[in-house]
C-alpha angles and dihedrals in degrees: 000000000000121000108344126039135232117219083189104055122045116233115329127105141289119294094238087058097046083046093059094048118128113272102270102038116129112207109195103200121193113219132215102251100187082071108079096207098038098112085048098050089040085054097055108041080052098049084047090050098059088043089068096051096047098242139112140238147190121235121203130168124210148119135280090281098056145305113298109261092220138025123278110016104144139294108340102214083178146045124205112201111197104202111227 
């Protein structure tokens, strides 16, 4: 990240500049697991970020191989945000 950085995500950028990313873009961030509420903090200063931009964004948790499909299938070591 530039800037600030995160102790709940692992390398990336900050959360206004993936918030300013062009509709369509998909942003895989890799969270800090040894942190029990890291999918949860990340969520929410996203979720914050795009606020302030006034855009929106679709949060999805999941492994290397791809999101869950569903909720609730394990420990999420990453978090893909699809840019809306």
């Amino acid at each position: 990240m530039k800037g600030r950085q995160s102790r709940y995500v692992t390398g990336g950028e900050s959360f206004a500049e993936i918030a300013r990313r062009p509709a369509g873009t998909v942003v895989i961030l890799s969270l800090n697991t040894d942190l029990e509420d890291a999918l949860r903090e990340v969520s929410k200063s996203l979720k914050s970020a795009f606020c302030r931009c006034g855009r929106k964004c679709r949060l999805s948790a999941g492994t290397s191989e791809g999101p869950f499909s569903g909720r609730r299938q394990g420990v999420a070591p990453h978090l893909f945000v699809s840019v809306l």
